[in-house]
MDAnalysis code that builds the backbone (N, CA, C; Angstrom):
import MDAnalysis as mda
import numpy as np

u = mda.Universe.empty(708, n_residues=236, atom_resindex=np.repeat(np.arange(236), 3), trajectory=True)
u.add_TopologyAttr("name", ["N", "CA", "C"] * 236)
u.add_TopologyAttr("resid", np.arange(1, 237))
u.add_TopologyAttr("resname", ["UNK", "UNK", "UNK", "UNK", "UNK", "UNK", "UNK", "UNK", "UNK", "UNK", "UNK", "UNK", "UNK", "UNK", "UNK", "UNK", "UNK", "UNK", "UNK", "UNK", "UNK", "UNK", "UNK", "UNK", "UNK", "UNK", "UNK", "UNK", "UNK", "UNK", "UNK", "UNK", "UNK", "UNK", "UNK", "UNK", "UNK", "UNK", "UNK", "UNK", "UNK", "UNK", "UNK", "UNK", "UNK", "UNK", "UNK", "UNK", "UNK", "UNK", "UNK", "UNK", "UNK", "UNK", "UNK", "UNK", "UNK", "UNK", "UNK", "UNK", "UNK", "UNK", "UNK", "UNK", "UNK", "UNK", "UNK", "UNK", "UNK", "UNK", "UNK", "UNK", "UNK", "UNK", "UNK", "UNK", "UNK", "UNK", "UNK", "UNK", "UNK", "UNK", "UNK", "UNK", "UNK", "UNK", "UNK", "UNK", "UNK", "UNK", "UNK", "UNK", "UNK", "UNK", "UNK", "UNK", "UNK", "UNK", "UNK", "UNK", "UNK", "UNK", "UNK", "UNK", "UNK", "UNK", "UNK", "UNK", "UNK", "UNK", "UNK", "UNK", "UNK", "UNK", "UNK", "UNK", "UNK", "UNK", "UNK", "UNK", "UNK", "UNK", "UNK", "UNK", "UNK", "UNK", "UNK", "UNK", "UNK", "UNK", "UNK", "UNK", "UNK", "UNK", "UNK", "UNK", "UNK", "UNK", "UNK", "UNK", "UNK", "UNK", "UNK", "UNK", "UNK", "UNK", "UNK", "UNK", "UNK", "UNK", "UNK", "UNK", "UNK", "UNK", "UNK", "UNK", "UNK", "UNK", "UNK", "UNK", "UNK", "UNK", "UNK", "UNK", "UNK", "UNK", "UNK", "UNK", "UNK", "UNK", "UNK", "UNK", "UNK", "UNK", "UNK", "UNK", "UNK", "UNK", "UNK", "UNK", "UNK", "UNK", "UNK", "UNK", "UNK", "UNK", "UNK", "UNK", "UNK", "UNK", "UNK", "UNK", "UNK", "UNK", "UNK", "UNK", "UNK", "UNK", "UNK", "UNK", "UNK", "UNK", "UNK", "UNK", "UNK", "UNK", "UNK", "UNK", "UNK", "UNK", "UNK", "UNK", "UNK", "UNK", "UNK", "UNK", "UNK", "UNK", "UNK", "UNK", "UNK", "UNK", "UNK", "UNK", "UNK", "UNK", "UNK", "UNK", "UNK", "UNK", "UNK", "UNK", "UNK", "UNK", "UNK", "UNK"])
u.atoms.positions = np.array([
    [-1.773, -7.235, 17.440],
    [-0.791, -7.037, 16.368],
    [0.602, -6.865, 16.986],
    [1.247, -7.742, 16.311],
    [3.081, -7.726, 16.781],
    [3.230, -6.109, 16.705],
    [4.142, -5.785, 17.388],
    [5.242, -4.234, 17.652],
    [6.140, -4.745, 16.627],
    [6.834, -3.764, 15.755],
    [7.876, -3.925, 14.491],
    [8.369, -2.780, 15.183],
    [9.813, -3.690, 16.009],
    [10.799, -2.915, 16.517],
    [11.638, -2.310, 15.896],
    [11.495, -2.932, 14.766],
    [12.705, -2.360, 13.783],
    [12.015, -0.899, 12.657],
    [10.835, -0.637, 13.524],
    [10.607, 0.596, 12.774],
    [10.994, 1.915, 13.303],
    [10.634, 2.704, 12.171],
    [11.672, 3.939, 12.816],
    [10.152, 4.966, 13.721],
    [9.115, 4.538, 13.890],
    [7.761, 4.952, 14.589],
    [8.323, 4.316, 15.655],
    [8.667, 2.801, 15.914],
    [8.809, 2.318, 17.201],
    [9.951, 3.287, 17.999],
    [11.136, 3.145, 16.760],
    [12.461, 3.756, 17.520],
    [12.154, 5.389, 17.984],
    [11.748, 6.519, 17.127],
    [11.334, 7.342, 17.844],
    [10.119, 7.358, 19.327],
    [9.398, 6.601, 19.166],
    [8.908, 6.808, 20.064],
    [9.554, 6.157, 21.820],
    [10.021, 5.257, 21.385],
    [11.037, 4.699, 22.462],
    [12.261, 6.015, 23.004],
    [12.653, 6.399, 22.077],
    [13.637, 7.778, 22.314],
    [12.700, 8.781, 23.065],
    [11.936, 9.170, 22.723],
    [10.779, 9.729, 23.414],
    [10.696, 9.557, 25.259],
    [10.122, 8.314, 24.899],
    [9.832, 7.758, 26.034],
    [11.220, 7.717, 26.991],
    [12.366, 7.626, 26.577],
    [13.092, 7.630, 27.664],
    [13.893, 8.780, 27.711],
    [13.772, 9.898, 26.977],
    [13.880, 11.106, 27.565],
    [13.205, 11.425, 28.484],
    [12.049, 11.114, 28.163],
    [11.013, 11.599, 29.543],
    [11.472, 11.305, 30.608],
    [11.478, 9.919, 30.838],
    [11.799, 9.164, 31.903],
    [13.214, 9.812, 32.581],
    [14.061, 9.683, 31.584],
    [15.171, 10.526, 32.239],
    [15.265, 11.711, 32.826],
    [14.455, 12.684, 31.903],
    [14.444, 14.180, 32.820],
    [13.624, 14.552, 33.704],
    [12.400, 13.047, 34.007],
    [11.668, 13.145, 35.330],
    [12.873, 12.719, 36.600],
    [13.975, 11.455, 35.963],
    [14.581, 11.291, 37.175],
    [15.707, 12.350, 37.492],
    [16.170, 13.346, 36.554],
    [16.640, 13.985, 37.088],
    [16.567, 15.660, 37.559],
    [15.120, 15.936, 36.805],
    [14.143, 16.615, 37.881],
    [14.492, 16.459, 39.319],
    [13.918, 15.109, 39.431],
    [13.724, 14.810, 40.517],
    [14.925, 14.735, 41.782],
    [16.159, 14.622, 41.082],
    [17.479, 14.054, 41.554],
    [17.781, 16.000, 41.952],
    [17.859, 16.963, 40.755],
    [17.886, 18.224, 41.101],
    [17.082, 18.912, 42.393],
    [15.774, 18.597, 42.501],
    [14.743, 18.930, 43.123],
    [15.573, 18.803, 45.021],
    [15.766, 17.781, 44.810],
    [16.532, 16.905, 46.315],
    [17.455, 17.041, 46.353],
    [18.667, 17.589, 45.458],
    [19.452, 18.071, 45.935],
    [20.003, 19.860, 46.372],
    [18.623, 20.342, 45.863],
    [18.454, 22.205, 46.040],
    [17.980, 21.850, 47.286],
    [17.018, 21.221, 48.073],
    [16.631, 21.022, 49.205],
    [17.719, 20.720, 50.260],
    [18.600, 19.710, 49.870],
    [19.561, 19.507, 50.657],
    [20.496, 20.552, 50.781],
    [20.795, 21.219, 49.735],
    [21.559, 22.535, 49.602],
    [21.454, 23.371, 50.757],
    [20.027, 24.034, 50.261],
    [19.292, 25.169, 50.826],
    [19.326, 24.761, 52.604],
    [19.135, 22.966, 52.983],
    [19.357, 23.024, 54.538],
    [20.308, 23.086, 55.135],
    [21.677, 22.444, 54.433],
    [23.179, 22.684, 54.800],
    [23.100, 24.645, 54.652],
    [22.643, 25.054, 54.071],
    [22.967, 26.489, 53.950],
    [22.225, 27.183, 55.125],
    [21.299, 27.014, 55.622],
    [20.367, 27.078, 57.192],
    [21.610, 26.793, 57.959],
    [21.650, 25.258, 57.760],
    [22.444, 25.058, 59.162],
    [23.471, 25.770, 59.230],
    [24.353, 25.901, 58.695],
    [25.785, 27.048, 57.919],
    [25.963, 28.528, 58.965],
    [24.625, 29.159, 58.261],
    [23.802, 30.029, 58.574],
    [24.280, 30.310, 60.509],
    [23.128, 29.272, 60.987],
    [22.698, 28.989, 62.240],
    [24.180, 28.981, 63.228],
    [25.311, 28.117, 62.592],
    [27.016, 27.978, 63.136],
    [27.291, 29.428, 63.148],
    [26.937, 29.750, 61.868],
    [27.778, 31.434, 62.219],
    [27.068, 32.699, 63.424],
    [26.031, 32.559, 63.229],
    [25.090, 33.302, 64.158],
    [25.667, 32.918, 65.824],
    [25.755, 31.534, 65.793],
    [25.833, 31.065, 66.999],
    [27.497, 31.199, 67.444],
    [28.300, 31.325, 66.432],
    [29.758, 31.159, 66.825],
    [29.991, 32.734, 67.199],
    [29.373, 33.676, 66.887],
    [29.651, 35.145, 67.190],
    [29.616, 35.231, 68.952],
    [28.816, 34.359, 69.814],
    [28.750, 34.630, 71.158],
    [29.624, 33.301, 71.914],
    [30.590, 32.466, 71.015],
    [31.676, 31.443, 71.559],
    [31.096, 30.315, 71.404],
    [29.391, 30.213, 70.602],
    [29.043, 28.629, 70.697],
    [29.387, 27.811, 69.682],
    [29.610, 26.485, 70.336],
    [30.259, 25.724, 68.889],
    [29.108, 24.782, 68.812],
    [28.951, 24.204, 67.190],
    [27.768, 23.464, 67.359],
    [28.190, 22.626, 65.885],
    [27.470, 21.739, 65.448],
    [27.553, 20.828, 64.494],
    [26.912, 21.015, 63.303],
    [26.719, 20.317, 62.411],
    [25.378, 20.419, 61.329],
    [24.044, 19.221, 62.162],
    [24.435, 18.163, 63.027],
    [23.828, 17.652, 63.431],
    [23.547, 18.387, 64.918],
    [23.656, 19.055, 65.395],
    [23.608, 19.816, 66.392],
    [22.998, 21.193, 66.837],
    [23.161, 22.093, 65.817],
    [22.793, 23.409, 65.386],
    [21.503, 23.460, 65.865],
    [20.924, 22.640, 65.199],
    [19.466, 23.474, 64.464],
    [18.675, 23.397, 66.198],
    [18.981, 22.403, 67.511],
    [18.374, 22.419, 68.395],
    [19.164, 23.188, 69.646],
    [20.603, 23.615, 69.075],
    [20.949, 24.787, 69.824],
    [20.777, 26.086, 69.872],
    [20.425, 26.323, 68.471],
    [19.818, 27.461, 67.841],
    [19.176, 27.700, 68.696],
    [17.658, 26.704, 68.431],
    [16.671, 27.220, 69.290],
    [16.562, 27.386, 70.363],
    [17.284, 26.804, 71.378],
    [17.451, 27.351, 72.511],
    [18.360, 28.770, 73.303],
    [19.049, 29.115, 72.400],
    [19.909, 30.161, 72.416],
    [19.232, 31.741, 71.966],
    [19.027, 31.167, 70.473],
    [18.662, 32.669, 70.201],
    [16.721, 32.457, 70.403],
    [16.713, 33.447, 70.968],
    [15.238, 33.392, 71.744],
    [14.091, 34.698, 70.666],
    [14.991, 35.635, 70.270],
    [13.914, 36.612, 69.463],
    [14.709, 36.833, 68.123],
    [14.163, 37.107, 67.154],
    [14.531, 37.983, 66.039],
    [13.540, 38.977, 65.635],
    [14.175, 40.001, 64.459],
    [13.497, 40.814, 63.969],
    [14.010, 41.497, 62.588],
    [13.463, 42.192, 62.046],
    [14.554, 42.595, 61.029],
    [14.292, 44.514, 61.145],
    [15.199, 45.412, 60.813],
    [15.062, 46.838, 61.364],
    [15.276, 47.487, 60.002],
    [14.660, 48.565, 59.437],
    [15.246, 49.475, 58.533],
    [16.458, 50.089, 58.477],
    [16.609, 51.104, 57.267],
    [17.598, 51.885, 57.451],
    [17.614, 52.929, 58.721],
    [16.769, 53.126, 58.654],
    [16.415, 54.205, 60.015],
    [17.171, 53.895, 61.687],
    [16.537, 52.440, 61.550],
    [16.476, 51.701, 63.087],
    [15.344, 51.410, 63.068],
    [14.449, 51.522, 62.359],
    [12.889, 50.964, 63.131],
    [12.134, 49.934, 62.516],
    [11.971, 49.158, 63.328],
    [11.545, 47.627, 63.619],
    [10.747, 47.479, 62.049],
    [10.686, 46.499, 61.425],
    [10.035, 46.368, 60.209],
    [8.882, 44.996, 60.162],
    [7.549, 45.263, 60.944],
    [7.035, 44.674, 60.924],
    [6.377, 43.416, 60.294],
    [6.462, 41.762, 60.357],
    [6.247, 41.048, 59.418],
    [7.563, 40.460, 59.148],
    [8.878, 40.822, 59.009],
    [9.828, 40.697, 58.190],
    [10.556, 39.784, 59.020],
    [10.457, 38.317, 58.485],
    [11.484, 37.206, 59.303],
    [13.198, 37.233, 58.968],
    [13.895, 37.987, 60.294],
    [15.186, 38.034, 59.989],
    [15.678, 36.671, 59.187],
    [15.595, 35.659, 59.429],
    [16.331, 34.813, 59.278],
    [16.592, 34.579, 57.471],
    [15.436, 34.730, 57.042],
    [15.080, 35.055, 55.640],
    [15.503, 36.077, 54.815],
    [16.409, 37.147, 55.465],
    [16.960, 38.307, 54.870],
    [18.533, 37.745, 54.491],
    [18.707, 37.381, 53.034],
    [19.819, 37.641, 52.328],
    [20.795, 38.583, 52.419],
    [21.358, 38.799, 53.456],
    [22.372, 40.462, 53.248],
    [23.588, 40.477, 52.619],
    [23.810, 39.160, 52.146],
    [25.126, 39.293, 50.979],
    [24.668, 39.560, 49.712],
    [23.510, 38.627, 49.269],
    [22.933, 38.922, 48.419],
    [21.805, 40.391, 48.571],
    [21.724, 41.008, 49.625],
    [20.924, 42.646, 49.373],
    [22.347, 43.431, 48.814],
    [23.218, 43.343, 49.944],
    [24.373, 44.022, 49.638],
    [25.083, 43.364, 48.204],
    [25.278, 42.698, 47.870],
    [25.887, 42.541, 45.960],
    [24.711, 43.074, 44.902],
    [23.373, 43.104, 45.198],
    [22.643, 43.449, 44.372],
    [22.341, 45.358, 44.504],
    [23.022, 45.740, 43.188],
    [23.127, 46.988, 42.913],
    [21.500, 47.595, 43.028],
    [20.501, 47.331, 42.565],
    [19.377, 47.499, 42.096],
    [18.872, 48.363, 43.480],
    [18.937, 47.937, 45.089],
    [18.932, 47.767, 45.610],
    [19.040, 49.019, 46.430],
    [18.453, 50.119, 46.769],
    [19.055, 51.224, 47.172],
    [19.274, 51.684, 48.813],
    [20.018, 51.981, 49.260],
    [20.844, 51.649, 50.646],
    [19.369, 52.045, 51.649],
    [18.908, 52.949, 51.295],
    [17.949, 53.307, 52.047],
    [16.804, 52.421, 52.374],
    [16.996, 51.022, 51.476],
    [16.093, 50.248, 51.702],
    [16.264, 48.870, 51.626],
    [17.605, 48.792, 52.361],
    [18.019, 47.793, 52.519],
    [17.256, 47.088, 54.289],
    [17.374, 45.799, 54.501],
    [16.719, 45.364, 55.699],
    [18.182, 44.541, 56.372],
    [18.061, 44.980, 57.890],
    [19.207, 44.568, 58.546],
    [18.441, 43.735, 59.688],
    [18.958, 42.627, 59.706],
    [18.265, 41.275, 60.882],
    [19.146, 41.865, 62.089],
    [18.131, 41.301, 62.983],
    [18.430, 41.488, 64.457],
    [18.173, 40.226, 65.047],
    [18.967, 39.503, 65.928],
    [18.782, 38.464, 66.595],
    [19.535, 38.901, 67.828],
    [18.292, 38.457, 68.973],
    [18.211, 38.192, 70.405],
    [19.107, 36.932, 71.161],
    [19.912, 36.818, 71.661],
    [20.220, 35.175, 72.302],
    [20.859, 35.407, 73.603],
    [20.535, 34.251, 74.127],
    [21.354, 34.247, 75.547],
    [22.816, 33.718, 75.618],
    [23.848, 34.008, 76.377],
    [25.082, 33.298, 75.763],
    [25.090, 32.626, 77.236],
    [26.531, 31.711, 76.710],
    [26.458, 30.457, 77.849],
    [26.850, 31.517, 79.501],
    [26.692, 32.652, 79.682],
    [26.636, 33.379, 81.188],
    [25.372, 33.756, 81.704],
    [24.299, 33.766, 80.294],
    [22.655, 33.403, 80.640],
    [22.857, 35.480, 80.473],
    [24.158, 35.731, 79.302],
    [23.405, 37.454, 79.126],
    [22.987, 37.427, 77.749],
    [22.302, 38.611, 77.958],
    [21.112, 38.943, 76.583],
    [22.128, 39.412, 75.641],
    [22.363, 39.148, 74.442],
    [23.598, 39.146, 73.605],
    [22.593, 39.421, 72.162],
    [22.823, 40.731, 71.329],
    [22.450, 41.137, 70.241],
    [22.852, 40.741, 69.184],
    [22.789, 39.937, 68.151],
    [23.699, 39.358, 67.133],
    [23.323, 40.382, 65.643],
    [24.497, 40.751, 65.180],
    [24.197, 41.648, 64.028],
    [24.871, 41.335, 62.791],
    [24.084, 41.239, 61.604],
    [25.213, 40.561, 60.655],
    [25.437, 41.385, 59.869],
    [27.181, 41.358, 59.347],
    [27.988, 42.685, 58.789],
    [28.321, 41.800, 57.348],
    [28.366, 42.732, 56.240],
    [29.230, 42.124, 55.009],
    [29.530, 42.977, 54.053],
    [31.172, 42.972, 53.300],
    [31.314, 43.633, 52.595],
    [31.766, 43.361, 51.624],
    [33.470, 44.252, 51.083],
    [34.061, 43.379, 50.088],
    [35.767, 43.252, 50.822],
    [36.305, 42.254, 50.033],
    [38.166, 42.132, 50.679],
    [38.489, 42.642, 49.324],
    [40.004, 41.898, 49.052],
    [40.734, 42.271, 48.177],
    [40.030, 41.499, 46.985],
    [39.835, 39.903, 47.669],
    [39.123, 39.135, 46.046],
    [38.207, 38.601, 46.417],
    [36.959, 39.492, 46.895],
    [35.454, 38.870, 46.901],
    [34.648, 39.408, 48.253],
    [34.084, 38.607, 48.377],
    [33.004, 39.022, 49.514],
    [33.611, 38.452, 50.727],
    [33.616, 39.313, 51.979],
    [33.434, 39.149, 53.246],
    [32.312, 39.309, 54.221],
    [31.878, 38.370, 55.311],
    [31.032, 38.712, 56.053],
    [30.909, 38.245, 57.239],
    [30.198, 38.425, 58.101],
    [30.321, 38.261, 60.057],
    [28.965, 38.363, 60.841],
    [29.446, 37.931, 61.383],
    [28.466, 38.395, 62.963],
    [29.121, 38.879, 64.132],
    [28.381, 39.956, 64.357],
    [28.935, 40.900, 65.396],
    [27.849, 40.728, 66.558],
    [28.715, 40.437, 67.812],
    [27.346, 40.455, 68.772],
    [27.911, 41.493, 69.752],
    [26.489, 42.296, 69.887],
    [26.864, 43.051, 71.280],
    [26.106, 43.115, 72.436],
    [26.739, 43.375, 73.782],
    [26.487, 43.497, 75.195],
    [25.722, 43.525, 75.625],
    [25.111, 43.661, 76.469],
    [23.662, 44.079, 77.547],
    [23.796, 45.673, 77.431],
    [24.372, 46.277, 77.105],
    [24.829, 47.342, 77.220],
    [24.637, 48.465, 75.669],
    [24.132, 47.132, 74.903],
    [23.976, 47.988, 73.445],
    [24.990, 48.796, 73.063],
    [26.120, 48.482, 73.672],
    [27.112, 49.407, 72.839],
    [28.636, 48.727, 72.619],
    [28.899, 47.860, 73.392],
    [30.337, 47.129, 73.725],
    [30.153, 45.837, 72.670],
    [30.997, 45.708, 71.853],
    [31.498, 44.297, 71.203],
    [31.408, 43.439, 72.011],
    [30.894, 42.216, 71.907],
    [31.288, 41.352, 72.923],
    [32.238, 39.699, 72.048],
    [31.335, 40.081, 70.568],
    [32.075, 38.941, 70.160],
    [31.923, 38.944, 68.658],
    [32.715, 38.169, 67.522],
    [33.043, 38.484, 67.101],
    [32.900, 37.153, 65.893],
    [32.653, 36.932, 65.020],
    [32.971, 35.903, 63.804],
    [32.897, 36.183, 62.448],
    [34.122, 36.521, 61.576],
    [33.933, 36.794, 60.495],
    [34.251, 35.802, 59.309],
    [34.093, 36.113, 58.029],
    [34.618, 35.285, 57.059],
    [34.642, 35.550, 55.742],
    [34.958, 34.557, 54.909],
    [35.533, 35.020, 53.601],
    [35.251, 34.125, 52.585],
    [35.317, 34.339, 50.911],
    [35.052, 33.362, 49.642],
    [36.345, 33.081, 49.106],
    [37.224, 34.358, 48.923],
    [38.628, 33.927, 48.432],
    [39.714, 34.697, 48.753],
    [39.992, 35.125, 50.100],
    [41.011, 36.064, 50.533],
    [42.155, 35.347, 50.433],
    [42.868, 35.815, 50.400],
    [44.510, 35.007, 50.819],
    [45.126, 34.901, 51.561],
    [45.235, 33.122, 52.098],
    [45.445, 32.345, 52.672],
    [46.831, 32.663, 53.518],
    [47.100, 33.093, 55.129],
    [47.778, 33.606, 55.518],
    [48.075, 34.981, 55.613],
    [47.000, 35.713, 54.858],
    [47.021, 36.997, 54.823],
    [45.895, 37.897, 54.783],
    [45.083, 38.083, 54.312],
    [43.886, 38.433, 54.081],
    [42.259, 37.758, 54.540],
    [42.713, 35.777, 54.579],
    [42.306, 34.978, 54.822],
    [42.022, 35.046, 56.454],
    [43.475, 35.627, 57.185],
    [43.338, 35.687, 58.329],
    [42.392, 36.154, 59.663],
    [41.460, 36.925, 58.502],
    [40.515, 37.776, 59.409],
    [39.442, 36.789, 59.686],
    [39.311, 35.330, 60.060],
    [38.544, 34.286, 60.142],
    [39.171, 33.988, 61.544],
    [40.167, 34.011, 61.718],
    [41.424, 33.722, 62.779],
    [40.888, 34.513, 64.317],
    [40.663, 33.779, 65.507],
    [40.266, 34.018, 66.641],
    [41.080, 35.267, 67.043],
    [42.684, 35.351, 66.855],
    [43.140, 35.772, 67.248],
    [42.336, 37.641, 66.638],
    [42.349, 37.489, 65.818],
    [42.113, 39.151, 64.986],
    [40.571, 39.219, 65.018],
    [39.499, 38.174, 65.542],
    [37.907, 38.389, 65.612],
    [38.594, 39.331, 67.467],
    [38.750, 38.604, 68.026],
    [39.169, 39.008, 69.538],
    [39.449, 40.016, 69.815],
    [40.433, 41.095, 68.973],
    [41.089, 42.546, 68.884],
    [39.710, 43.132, 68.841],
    [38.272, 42.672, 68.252],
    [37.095, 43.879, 68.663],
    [36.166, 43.702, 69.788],
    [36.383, 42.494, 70.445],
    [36.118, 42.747, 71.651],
    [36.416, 43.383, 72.389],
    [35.245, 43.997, 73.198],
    [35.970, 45.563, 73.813],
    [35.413, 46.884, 73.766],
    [35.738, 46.930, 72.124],
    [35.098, 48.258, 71.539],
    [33.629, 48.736, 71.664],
    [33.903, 50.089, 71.358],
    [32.474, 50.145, 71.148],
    [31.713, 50.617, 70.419],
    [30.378, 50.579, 69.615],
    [29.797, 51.039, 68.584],
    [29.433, 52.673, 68.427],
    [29.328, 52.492, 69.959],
    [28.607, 54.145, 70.297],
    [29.262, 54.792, 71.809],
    [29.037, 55.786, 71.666],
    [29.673, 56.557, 72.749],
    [28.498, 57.788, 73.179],
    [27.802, 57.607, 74.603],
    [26.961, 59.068, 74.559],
    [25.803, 58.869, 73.684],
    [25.039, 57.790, 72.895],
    [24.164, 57.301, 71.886],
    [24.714, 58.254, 70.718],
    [25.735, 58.191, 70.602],
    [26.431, 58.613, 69.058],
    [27.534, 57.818, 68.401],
    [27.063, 57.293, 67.533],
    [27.775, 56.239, 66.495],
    [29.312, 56.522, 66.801],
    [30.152, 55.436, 66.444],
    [31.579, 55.542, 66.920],
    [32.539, 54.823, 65.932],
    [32.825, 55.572, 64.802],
    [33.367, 54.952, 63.610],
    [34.817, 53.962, 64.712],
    [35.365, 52.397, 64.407],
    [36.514, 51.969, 64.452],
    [37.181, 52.253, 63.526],
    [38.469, 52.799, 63.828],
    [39.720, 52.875, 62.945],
    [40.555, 50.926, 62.779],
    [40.351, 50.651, 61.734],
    [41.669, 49.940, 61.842],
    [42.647, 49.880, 60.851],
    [43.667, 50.055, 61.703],
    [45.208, 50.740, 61.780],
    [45.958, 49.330, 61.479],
    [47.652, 50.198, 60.776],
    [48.226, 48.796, 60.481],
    [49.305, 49.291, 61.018],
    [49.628, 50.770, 62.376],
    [50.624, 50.905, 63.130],
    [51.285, 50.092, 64.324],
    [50.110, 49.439, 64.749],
    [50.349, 48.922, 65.987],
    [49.646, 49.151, 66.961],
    [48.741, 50.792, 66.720],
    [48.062, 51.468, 68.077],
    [47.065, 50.744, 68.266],
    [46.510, 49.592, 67.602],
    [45.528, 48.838, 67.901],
    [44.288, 48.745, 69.465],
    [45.782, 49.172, 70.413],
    [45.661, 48.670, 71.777],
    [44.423, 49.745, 71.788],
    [44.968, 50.767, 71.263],
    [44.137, 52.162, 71.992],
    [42.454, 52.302, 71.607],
    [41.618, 52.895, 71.957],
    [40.242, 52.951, 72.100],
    [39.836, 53.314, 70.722],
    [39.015, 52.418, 70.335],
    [38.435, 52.544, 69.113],
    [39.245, 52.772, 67.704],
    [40.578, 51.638, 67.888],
    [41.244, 51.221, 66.908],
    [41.329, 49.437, 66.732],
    [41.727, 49.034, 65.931],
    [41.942, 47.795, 65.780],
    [42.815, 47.330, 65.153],
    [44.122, 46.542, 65.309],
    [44.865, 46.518, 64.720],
    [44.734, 45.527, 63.381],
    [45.280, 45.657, 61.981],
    [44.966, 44.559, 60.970],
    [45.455, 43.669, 60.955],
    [45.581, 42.826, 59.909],
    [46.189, 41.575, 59.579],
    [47.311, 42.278, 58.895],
    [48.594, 42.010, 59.558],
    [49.658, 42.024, 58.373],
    [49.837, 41.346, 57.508],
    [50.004, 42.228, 56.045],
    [50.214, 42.057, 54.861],
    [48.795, 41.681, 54.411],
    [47.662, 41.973, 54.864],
    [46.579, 41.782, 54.773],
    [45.837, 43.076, 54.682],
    [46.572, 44.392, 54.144],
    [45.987, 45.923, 54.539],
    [44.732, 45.585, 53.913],
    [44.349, 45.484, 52.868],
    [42.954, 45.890, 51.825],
    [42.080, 45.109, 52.353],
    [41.857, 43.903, 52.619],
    [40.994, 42.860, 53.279],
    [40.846, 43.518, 54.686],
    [41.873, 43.534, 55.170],
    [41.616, 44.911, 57.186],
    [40.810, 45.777, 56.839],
    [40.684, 46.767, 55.577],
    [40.304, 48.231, 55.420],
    [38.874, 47.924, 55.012],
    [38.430, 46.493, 54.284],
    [37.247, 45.917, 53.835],
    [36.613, 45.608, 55.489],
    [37.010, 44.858, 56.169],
    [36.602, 44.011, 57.530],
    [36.040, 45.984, 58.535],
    [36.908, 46.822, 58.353],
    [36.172, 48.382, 59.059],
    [35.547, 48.902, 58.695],
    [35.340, 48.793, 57.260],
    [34.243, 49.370, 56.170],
    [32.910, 48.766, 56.695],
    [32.903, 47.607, 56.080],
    [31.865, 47.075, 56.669],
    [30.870, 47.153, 57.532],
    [31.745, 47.045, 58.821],
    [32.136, 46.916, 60.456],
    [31.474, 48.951, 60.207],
    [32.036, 49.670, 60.112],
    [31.207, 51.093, 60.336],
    [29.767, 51.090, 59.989],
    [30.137, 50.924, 58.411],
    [28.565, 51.515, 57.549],
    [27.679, 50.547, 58.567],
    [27.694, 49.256, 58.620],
    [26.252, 48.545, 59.308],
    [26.091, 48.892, 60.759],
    [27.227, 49.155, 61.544],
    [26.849, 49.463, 62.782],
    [26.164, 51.016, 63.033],
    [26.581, 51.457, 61.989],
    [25.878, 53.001, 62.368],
    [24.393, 52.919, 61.722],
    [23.786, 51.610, 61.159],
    [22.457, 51.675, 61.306],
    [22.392, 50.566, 62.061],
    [22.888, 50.284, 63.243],
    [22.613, 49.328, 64.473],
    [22.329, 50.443, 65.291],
    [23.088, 51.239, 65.471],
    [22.960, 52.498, 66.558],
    [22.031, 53.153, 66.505],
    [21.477, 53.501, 65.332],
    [20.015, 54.114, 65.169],
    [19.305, 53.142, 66.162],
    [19.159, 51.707, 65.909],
    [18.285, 50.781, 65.997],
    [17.964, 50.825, 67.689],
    [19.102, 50.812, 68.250],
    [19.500, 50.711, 69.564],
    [18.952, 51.849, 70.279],
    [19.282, 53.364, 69.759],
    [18.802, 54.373, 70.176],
    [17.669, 54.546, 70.408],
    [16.913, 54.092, 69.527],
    [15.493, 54.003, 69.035],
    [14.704, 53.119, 70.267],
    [15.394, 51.953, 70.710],
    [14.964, 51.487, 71.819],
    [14.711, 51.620, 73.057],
    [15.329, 53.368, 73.054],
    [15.511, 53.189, 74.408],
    [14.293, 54.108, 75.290],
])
């Protein structure tokens, strides 16, 4: 029996049919592009981890410098102590830290192991807070020594550009090299100052005209390192 295209059974069901069709292809088109997302956001990831100890690397590059660099991870409690099972790399800490629900005491802080290009054992710790307009965050790596800065990479969603923005800038990651977290295995709040005394021990000087985004970048920079210092202590 002929199809009577001109019925309105044919025409709905044709409408039908290529809705389907359509929201399988763009299912499908969504599906592949959260995947692609989610690996640019790895690799992303992997640059920042790796740029805290001076390495530079690619999106085509990363993922096999990674692995040769950073050699252990882990993820540590509030306490300092090791949290068995728990794959750092998989810990969200912008998203632990924006989610209120979330109570400090049980928040999880990643630890990554790597060698830097002098072949030393280099601790990578990731810091995040807030600036003037949004979220800031970093990687802090420290010493053989568990206590000395050695390096430094931070960043930003919408600070302002020449000012606030600046704390991305080599020149102002560099001012915390040096410092140190702890003194005597007792936590060692950084001051940073917008006098100038920068130079002096366990200050840092800010970004001018950048005060609130500086005062966000020490905030940060304290609260997480003083549950690094637990962590560290704990090791020894």
């Amino acid at each position: 029996m002929a199809i009577n295209r001109d019925s309105n059974g044919y025409t709905f069901g044709f409408a039908i049919a290529l809705v389907v069709v359509v929201g399988t292809i763009l299912a499908s088109l969504s599906l592949g592009l959260a995947d692609i997302k989610k690996a640019n956001a790895e690799k992303k990831k992997k640059m920042d981890i790796l740029s805290a100890i001076g390495i530079e690397s690619t999106r085509s590059t990363v993922d096999g410098i990674y692995d040769e660099t950073v050699l252990n991870s882990f993820v540590v409690d509030a306490t300092g102590n090791v949290i068995e099972g728990e794959k750092a790399f998989s810990v969200d800490v912008r998203n632990q830290y924006r989610n209120k629900t979330i109570e400090k005491a049980d928040r999880k802080y990643p630890v990554f192991e790597a060698k830097n290009a002098e072949g030393k054992m280099i601790t990578i710790l990731p810091v995040v807070g807030a600036g003037l307009w949004g979220p800031i965050w970093g990687y802090i790596a420290i010493g053989e020594d568990n206590e000395t800065i050695a390096g430094a990479a931070f960043d930003h969603k919408g600070e302002t550009p020449g000012l606030g923005a600046e704390i991305k800038q080599s020149f102002f990651e560099d001012r915390w090299v040096g410092e140190k977290i702890s003194v005597n295995n007792e936590f060692q709040p950084i001051q940073v100052v917008k006098d100038g005394s920068g130079v002096n021990e366990m200050k840092v000087d800010g970004i001018t005209g950048g005060t609130i985004t500086s005062v966000g970048v020490g905030e940060m920079m304290n609260r997480t390192m003083a549950v690094y210092v637990k962590y560290f202590n704990n090791k020894k």
